[in-house]
C-alpha positions in Angstrom: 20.9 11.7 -2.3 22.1 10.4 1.2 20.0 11.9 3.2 17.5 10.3 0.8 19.2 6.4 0.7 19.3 7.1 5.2 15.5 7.8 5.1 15.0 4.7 2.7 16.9 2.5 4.9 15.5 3.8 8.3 11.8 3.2 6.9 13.0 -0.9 5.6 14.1 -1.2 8.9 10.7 0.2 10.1 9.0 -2.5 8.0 11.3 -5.5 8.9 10.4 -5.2 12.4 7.0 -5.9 11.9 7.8 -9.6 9.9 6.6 -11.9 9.5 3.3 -10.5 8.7 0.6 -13.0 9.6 -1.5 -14.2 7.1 -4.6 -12.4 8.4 -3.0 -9.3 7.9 -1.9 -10.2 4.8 -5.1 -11.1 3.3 -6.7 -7.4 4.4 -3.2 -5.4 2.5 -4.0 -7.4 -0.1 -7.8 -6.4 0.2 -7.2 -2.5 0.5 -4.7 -2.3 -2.3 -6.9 -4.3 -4.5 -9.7 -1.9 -3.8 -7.7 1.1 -3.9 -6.2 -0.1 -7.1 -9.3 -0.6 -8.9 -10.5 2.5 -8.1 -7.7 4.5 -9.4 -7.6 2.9 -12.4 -11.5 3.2 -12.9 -11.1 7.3 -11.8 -8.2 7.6 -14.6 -10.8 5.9 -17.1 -13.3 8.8 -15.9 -15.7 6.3 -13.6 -17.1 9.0 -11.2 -17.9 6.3 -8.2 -16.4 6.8 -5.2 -13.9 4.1 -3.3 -17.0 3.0 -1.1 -19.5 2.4 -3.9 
């Protein structure tokens, strides 16, 4: 469980050195996960397109 809470902390530390996040680069996360979340959801209804379609 340490060795778990070290790795979680090293990786926030990763990510906080990269704030503030412009808002460019926020607006394509926010792209990709909206893609990538909508296709997931469509595959677990049984929607055979693929992320690019």
């Amino acid at each position: 469980m340490k060795n778990l809470l070290k790795k979680i902390d090293l990786l926030k530390t990763k990510i906080d050195e990269h704030k503030p996040i412009d808002s460019h680069m926020v607006k394509q996360l926010r792209e990709y996960f909206r893609i990538g979340m909508t296709y997931s959801s469509n595959a677990l209804e049984g929607n055979s397109l693929t992320e690019t379609e």
